[in-house]
C-alpha positions in Angstrom: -38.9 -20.4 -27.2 -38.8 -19.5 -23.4 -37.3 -16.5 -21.4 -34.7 -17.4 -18.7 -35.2 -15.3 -16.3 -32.7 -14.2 -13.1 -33.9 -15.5 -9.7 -33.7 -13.5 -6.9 -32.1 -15.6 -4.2 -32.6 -13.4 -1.5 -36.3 -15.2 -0.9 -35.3 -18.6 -2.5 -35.0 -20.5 1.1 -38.2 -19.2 2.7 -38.1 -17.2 5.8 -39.2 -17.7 9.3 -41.8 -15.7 11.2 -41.5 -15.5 15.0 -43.8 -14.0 17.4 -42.6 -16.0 20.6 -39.7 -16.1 22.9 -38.5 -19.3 22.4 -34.8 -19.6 21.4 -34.3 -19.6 18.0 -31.3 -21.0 16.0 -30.4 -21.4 12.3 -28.7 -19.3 9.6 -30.2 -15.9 8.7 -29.2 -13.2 6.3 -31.7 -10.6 6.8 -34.5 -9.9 10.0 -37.4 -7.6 8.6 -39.0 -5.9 12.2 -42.8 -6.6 11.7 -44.3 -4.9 14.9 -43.0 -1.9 16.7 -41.1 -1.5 19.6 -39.5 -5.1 18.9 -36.7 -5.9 20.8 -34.1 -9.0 21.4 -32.8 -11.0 23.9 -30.1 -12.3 22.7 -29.0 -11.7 18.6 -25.8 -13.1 17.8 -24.1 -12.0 14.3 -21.2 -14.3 13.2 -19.7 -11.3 10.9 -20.3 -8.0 13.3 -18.2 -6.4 15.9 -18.5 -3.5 17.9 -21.8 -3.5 20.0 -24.9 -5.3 20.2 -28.1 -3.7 19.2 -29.9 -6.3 22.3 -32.5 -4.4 24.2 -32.7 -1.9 21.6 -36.4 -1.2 20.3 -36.8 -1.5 16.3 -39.8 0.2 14.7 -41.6 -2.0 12.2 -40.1 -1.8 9.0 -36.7 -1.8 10.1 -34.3 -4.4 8.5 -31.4 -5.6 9.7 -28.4 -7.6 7.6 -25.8 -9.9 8.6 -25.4 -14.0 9.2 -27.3 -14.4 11.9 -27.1 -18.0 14.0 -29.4 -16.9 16.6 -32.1 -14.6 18.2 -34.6 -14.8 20.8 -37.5 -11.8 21.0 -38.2 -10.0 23.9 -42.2 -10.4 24.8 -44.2 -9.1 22.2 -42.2 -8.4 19.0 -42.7 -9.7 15.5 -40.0 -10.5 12.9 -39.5 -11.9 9.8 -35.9 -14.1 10.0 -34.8 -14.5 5.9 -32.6 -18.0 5.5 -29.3 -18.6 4.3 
């Protein structure tokens, strides 16, 4: 007999790893900071208000959560962008 088992979603699309400044757009529910000092250009959140965290430096290991349609990284940061 097998064992169902609960799958854990959160991973189930795949993720994106960016290193470059290009423009990137898509749906994201979770960006994992992979290098420190990482920064953004431009990171726009379809479900936050109040200020933006662009220009801000992230140490690796940060994590931030939203739904996120689009992000571009200031020169020389490294992120891991999990789809939605």
């Amino acid at each position: 007999m097998s064992t169902l088992q609960a799958i854990d979603n959160t991973y189930s699309i795949g993720g994106d790893f960016v290193t470059s400044t290009d423009a990137k757009t898509g749906r994201w529910n979770r960006i994992v900071i992979l290098k420190n000092n990482t920064s953004f250009s431009v990171l726009t959140a379809q479900n936050w208000t109040g200020n933006s965290p662009v220009g801000e430096s992230f140490p690796a290991g940060f994590e931030i959560q939203g739904v996120f349609t689009a992000f571009t990284l200031n020169n020389g940061g490294a992120v891991i962008a999990y789809k939605i």
